[in-house]
PyMOL Python script that loads the backbone (N, CA, C, O; Angstrom):
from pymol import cmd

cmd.read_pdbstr("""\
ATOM      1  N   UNK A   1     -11.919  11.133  11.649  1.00  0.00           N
ATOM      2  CA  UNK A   1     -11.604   9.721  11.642  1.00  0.00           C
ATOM      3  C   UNK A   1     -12.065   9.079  10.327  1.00  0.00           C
ATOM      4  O   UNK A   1     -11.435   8.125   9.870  1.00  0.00           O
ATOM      5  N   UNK A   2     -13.205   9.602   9.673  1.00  0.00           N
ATOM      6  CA  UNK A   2     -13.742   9.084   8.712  1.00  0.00           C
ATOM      7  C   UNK A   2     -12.839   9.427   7.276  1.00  0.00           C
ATOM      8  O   UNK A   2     -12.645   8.747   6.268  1.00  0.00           O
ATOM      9  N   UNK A   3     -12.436  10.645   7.624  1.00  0.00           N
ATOM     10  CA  UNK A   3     -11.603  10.867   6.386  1.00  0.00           C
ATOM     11  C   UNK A   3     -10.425   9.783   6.736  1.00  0.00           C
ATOM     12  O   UNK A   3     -10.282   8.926   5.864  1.00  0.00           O
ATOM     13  N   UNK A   4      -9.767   9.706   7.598  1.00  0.00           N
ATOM     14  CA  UNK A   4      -8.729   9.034   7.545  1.00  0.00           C
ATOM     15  C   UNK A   4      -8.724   7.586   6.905  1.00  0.00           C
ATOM     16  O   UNK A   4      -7.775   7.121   6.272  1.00  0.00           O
ATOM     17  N   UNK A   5     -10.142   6.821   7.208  1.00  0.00           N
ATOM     18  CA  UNK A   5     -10.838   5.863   7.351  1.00  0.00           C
ATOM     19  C   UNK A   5     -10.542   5.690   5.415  1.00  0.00           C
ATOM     20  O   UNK A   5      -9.818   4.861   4.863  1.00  0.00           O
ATOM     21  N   UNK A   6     -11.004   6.288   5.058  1.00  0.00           N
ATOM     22  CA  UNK A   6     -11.567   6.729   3.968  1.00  0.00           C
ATOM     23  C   UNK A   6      -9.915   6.816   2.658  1.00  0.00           C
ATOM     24  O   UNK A   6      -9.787   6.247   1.574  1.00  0.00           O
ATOM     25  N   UNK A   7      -9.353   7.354   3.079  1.00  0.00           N
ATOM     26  CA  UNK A   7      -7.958   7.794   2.605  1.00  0.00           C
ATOM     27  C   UNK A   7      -6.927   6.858   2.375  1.00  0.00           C
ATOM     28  O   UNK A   7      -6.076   6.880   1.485  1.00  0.00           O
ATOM     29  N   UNK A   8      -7.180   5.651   3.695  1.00  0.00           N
ATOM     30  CA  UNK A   8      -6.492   4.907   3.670  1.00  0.00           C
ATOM     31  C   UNK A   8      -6.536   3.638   2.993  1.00  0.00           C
ATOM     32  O   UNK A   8      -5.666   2.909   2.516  1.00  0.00           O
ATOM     33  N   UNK A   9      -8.164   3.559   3.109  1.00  0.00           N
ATOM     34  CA  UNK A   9      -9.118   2.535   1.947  1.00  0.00           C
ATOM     35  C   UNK A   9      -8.647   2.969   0.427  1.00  0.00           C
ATOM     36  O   UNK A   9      -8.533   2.197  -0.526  1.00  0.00           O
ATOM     37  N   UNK A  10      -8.464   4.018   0.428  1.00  0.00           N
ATOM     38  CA  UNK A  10      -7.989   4.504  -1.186  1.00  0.00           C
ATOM     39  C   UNK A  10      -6.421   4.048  -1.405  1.00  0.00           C
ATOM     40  O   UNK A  10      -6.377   3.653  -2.570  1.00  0.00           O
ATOM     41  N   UNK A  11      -5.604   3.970  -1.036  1.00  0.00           N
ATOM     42  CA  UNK A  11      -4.487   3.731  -0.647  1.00  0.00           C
ATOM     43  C   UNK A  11      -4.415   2.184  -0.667  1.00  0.00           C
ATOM     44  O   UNK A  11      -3.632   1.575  -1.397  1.00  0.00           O
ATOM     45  N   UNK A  12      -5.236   1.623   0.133  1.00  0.00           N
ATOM     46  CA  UNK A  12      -5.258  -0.153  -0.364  1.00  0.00           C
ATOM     47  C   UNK A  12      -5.290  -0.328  -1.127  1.00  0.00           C
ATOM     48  O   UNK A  12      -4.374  -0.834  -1.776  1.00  0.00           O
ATOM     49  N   UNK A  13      -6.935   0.145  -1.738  1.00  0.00           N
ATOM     50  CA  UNK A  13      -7.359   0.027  -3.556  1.00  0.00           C
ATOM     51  C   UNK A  13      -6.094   0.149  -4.319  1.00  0.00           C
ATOM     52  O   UNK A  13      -5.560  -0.671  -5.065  1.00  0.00           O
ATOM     53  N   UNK A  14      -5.861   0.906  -4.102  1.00  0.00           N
ATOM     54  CA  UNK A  14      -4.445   1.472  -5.172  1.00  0.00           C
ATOM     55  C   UNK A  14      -3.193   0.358  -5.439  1.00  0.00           C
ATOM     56  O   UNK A  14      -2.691  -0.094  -6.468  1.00  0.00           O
ATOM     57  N   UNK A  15      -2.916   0.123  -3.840  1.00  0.00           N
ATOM     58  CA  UNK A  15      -2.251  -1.120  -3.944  1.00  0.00           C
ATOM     59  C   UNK A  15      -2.411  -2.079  -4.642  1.00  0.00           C
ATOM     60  O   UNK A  15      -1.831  -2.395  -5.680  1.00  0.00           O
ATOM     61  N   UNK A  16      -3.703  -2.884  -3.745  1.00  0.00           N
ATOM     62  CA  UNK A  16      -4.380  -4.018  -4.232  1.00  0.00           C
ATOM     63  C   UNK A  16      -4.276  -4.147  -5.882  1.00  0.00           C
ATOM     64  O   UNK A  16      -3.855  -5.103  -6.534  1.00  0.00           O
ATOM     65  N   UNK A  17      -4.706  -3.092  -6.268  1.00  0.00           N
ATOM     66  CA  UNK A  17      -4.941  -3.310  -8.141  1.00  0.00           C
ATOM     67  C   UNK A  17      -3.488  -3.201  -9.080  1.00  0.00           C
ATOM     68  O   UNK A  17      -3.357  -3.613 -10.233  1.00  0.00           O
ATOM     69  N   UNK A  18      -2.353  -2.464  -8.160  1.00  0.00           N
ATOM     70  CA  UNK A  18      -1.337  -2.925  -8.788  1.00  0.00           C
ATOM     71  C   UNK A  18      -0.744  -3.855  -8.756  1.00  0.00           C
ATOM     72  O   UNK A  18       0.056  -4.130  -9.650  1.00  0.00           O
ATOM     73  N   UNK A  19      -0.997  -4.773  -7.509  1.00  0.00           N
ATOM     74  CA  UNK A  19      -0.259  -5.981  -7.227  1.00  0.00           C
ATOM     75  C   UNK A  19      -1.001  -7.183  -7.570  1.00  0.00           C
ATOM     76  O   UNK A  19      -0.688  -8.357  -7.372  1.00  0.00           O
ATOM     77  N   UNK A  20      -2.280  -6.575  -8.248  1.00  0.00           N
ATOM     78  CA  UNK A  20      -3.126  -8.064  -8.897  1.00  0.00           C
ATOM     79  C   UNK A  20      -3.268  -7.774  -9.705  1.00  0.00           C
ATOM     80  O   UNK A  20      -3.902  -8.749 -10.108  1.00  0.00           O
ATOM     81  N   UNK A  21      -3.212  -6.741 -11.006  1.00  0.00           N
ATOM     82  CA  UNK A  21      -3.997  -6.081 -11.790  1.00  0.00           C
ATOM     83  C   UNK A  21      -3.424  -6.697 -13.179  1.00  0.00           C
ATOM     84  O   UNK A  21      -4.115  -6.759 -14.196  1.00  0.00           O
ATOM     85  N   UNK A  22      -2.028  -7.162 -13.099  1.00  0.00           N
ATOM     86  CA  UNK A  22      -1.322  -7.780 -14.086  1.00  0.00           C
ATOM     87  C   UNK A  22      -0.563  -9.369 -13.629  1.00  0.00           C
ATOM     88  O   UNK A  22      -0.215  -9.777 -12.521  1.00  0.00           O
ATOM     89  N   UNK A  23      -0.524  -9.732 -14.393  1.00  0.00           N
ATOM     90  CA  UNK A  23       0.162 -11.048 -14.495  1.00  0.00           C
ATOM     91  C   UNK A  23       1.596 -10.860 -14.908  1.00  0.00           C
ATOM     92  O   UNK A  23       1.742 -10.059 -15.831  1.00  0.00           O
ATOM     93  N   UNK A  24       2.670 -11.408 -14.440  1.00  0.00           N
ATOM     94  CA  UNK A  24       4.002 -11.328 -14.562  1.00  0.00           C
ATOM     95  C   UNK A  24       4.680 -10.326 -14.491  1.00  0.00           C
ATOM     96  O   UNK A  24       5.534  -9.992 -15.313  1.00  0.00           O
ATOM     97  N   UNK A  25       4.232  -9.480 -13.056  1.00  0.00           N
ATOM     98  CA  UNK A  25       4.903  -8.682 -12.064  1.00  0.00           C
ATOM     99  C   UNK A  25       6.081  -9.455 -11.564  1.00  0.00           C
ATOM    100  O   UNK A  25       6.197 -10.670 -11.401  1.00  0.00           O
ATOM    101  N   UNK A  26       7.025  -8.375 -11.335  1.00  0.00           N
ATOM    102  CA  UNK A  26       8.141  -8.784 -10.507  1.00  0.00           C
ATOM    103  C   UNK A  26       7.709  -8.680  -8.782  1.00  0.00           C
ATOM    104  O   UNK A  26       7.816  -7.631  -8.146  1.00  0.00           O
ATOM    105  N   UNK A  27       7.251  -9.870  -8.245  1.00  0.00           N
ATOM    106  CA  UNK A  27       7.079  -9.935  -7.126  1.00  0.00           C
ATOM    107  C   UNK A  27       8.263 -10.817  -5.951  1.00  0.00           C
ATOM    108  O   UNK A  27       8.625 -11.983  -6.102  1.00  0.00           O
ATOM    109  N   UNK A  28       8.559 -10.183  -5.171  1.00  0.00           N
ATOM    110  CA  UNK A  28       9.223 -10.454  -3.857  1.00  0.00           C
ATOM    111  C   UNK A  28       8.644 -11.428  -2.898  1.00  0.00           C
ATOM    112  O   UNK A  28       8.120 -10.637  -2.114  1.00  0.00           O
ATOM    113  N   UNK A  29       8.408 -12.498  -2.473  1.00  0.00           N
ATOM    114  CA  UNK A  29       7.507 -12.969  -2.008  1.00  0.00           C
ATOM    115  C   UNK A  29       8.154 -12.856  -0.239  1.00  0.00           C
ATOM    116  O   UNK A  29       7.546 -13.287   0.740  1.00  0.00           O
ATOM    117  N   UNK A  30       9.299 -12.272  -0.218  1.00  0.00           N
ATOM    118  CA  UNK A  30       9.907 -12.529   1.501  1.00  0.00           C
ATOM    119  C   UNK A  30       9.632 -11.305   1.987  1.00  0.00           C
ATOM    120  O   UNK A  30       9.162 -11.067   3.099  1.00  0.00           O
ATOM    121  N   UNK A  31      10.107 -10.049   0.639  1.00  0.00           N
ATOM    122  CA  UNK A  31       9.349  -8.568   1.887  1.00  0.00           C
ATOM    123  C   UNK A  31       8.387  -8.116   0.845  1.00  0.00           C
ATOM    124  O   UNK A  31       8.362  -6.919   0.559  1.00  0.00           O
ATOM    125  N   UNK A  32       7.411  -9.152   0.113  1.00  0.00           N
ATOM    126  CA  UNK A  32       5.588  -8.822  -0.303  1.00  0.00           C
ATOM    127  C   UNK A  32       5.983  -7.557  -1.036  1.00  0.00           C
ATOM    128  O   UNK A  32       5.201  -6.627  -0.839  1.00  0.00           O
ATOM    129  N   UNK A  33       7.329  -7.213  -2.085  1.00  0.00           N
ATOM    130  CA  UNK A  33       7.450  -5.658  -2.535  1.00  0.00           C
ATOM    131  C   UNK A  33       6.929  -6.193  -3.884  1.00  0.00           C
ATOM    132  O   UNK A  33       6.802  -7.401  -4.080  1.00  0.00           O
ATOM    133  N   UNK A  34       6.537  -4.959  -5.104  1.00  0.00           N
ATOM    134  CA  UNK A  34       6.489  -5.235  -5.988  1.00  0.00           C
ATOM    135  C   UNK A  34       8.262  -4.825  -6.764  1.00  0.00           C
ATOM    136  O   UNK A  34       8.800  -3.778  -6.404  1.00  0.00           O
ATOM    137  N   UNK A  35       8.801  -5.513  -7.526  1.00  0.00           N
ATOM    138  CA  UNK A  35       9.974  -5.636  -8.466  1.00  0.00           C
ATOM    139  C   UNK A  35       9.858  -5.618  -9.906  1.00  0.00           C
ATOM    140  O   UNK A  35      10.294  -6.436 -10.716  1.00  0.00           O
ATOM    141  N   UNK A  36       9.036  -4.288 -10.143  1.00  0.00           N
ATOM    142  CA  UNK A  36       8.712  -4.007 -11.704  1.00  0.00           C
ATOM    143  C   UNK A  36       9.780  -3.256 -12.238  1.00  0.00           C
ATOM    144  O   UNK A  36      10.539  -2.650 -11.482  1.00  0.00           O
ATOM    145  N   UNK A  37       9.946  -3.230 -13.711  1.00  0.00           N
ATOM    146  CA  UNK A  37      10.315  -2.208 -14.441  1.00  0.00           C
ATOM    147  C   UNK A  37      10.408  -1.020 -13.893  1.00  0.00           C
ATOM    148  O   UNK A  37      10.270  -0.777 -12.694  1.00  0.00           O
ATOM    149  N   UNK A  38      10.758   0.120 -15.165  1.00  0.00           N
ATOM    150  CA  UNK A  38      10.936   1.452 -14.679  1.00  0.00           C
ATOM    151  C   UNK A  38       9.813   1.622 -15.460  1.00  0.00           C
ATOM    152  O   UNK A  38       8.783   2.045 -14.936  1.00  0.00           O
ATOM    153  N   UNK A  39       9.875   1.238 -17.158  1.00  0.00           N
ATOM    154  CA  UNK A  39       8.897   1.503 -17.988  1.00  0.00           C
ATOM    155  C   UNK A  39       7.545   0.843 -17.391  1.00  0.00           C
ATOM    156  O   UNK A  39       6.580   1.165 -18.084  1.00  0.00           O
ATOM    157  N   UNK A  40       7.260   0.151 -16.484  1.00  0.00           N
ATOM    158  CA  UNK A  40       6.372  -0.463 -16.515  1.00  0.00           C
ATOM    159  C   UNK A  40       5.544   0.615 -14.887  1.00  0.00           C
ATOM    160  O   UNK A  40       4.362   0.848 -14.635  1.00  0.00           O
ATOM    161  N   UNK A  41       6.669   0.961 -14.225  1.00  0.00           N
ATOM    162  CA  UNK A  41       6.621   2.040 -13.249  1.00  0.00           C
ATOM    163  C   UNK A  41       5.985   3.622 -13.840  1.00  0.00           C
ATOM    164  O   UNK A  41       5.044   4.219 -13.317  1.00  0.00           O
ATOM    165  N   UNK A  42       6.633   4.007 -14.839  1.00  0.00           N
ATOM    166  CA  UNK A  42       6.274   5.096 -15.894  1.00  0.00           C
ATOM    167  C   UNK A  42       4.761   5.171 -16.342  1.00  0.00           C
ATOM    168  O   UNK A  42       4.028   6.159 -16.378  1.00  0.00           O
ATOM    169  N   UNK A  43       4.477   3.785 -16.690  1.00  0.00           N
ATOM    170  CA  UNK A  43       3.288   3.615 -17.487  1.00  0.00           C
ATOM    171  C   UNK A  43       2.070   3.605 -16.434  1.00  0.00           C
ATOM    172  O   UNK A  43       0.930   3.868 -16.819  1.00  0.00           O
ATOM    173  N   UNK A  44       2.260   3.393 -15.527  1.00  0.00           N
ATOM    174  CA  UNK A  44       1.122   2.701 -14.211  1.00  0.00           C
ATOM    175  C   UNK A  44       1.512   4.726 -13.421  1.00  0.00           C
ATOM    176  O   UNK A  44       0.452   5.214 -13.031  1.00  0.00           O
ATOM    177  N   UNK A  45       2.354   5.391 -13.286  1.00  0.00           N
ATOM    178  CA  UNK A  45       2.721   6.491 -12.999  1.00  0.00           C
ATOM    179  C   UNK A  45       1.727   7.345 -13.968  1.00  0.00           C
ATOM    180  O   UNK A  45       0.826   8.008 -13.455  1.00  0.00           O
ATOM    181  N   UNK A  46       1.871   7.322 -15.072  1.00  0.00           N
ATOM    182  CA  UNK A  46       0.889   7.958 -16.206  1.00  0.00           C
ATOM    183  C   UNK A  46      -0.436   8.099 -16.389  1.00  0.00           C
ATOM    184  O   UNK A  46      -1.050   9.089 -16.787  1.00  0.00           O
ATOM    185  N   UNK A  47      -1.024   6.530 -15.917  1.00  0.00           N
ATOM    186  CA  UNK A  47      -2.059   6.655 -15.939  1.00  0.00           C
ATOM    187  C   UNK A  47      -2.722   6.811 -14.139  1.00  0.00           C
ATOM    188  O   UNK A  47      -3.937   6.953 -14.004  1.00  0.00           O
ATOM    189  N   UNK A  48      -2.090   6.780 -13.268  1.00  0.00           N
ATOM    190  CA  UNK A  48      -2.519   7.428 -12.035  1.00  0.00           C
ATOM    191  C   UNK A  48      -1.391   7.690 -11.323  1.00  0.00           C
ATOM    192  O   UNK A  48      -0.824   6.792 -10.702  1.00  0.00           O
ATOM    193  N   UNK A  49      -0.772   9.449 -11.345  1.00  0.00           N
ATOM    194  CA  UNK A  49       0.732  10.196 -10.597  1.00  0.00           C
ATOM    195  C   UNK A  49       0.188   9.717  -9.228  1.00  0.00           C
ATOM    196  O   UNK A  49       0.960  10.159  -8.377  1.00  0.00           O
ATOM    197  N   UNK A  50      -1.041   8.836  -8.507  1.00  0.00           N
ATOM    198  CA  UNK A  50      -0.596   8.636  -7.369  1.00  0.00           C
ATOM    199  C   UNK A  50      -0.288   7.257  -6.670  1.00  0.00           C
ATOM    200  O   UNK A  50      -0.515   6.750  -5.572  1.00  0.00           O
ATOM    201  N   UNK A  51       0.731   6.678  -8.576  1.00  0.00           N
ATOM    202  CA  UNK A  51       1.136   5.365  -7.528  1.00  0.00           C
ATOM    203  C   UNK A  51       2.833   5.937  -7.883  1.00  0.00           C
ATOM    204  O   UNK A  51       3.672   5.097  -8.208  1.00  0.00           O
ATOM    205  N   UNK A  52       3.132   7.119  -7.802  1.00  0.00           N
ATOM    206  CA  UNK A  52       4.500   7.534  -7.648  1.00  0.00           C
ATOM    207  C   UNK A  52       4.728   7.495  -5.790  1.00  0.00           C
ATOM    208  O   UNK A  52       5.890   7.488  -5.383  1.00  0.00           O
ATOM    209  N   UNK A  53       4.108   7.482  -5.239  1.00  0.00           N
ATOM    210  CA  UNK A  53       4.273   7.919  -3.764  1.00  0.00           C
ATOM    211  C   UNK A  53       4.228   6.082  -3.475  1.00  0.00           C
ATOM    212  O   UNK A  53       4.965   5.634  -2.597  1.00  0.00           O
ATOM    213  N   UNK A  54       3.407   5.216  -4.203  1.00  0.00           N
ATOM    214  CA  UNK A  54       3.635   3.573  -3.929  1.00  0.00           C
ATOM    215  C   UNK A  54       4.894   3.237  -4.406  1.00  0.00           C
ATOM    216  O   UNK A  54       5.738   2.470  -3.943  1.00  0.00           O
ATOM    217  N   UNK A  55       4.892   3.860  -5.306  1.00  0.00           N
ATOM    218  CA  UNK A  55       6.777   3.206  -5.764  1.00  0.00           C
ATOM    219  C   UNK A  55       8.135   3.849  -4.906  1.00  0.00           C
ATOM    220  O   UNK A  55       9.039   3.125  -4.487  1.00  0.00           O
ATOM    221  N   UNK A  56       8.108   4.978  -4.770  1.00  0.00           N
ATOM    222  CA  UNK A  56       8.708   5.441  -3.451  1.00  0.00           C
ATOM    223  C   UNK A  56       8.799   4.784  -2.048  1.00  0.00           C
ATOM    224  O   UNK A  56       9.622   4.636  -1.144  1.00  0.00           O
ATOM    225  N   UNK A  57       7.666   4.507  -2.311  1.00  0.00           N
ATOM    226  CA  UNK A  57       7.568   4.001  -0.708  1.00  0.00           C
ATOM    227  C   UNK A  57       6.527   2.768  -0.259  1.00  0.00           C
ATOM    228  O   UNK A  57       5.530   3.047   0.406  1.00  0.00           O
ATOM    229  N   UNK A  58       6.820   1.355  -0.669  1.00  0.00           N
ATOM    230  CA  UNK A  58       5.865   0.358  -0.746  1.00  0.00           C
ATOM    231  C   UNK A  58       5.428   0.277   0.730  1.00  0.00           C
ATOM    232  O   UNK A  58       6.079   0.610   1.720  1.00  0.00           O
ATOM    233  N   UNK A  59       4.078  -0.280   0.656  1.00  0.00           N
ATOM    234  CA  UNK A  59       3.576  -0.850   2.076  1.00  0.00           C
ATOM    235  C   UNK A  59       4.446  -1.629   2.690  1.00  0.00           C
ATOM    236  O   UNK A  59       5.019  -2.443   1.965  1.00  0.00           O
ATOM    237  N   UNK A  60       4.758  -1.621   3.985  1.00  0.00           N
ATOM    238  CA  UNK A  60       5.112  -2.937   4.791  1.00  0.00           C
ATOM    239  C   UNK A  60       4.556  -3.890   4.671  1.00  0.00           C
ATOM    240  O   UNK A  60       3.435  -3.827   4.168  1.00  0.00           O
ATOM    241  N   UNK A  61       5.036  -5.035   5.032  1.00  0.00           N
ATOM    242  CA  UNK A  61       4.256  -6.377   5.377  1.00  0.00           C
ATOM    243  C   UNK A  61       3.527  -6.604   6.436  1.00  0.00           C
ATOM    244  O   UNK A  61       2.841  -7.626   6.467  1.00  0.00           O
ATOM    245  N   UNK A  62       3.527  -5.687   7.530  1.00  0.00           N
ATOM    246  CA  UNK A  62       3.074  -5.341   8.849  1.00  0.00           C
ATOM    247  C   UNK A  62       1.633  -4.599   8.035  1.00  0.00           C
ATOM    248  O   UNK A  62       0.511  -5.107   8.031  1.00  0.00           O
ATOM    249  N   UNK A  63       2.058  -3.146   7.304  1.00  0.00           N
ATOM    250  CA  UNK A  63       0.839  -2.455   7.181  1.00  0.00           C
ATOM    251  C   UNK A  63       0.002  -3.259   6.056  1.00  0.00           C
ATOM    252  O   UNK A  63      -1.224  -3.250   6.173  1.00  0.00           O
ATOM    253  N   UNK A  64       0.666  -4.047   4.827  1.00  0.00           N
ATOM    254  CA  UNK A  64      -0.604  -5.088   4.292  1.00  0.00           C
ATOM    255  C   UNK A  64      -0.934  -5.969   4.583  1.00  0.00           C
ATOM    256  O   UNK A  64      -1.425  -6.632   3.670  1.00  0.00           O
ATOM    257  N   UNK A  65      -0.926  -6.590   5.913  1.00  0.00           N
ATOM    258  CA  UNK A  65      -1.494  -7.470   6.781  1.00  0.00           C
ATOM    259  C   UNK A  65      -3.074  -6.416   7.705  1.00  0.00           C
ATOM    260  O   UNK A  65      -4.300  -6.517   7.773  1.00  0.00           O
ATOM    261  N   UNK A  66      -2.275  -5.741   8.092  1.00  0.00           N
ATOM    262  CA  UNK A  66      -3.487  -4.403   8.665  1.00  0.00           C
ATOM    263  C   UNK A  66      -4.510  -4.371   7.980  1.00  0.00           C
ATOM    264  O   UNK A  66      -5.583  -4.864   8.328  1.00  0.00           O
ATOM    265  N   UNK A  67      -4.231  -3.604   6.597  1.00  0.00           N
ATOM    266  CA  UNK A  67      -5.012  -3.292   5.732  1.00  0.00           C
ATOM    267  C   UNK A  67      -5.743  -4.557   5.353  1.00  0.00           C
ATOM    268  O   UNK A  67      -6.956  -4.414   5.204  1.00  0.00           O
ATOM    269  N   UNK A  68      -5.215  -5.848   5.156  1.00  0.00           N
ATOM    270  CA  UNK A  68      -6.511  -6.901   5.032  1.00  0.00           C
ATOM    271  C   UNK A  68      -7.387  -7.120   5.949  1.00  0.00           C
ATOM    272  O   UNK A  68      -8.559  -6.961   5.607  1.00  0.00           O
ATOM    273  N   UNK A  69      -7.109  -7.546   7.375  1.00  0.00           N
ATOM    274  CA  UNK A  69      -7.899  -7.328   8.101  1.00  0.00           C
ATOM    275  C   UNK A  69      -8.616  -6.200   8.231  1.00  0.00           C
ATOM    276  O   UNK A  69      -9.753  -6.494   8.599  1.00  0.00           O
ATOM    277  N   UNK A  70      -8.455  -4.913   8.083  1.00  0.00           N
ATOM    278  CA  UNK A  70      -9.465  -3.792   8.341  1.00  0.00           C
ATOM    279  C   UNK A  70     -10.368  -3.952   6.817  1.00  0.00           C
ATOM    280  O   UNK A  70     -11.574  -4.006   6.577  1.00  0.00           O
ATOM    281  N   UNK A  71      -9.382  -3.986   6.126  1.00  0.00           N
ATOM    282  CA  UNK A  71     -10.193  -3.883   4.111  1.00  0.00           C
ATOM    283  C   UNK A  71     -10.732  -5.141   3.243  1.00  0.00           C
ATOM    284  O   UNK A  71     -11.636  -5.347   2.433  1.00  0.00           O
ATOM    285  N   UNK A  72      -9.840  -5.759   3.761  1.00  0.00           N
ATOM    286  CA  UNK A  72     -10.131  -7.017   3.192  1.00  0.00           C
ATOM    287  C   UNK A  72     -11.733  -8.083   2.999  1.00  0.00           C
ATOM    288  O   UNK A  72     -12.616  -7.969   3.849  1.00  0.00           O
ATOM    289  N   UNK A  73     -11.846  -8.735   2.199  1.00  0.00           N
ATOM    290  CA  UNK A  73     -13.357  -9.649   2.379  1.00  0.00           C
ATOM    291  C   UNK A  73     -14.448  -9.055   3.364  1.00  0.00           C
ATOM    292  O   UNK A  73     -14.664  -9.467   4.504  1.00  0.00           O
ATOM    293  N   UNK A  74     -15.190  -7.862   2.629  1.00  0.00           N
ATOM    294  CA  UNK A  74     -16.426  -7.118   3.309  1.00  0.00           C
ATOM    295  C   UNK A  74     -17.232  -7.477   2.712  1.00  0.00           C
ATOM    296  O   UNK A  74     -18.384  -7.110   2.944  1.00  0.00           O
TER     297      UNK A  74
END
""", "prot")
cmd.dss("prot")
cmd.show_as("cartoon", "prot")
cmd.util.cbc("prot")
cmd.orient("prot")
């Protein structure tokens, strides 16, 4: 459980810092997606291959609601 616990907290982080980490992201504000570049996808891909699996496949709005309440303000 703890790994899971643990895995999934990494997985927020990951989020979290791409979707705040820059200023003048292409953001979606009705389904909360990020709407970046490719180059800008490439570059954030480069420096960590594991936000290729975030760009594939963004969080829900269901699961980053979750994740604040479980992750959020500790």
């Amino acid at each position: 459980m703890k790994n899971k616990y643990d895995s999934m907290r990494k997985e927020y982080n990951l989020w979290k810092s791409l979707k705040n980490g820059e200023t003048g992201l292409g953001w979606n504000e009705s389904t909360k997606q990020l709407n970046c570049s490719d180059e800008w996808w490439k570059r954030k891909i480069q420096e960590n291959p594991k936000v290729l699996a975030i760009q594939n496949n963004q969080p829900s709005i269901q699961l980053q609601e979750e994740w604040d309440q479980l992750f959020g303000e500790m």
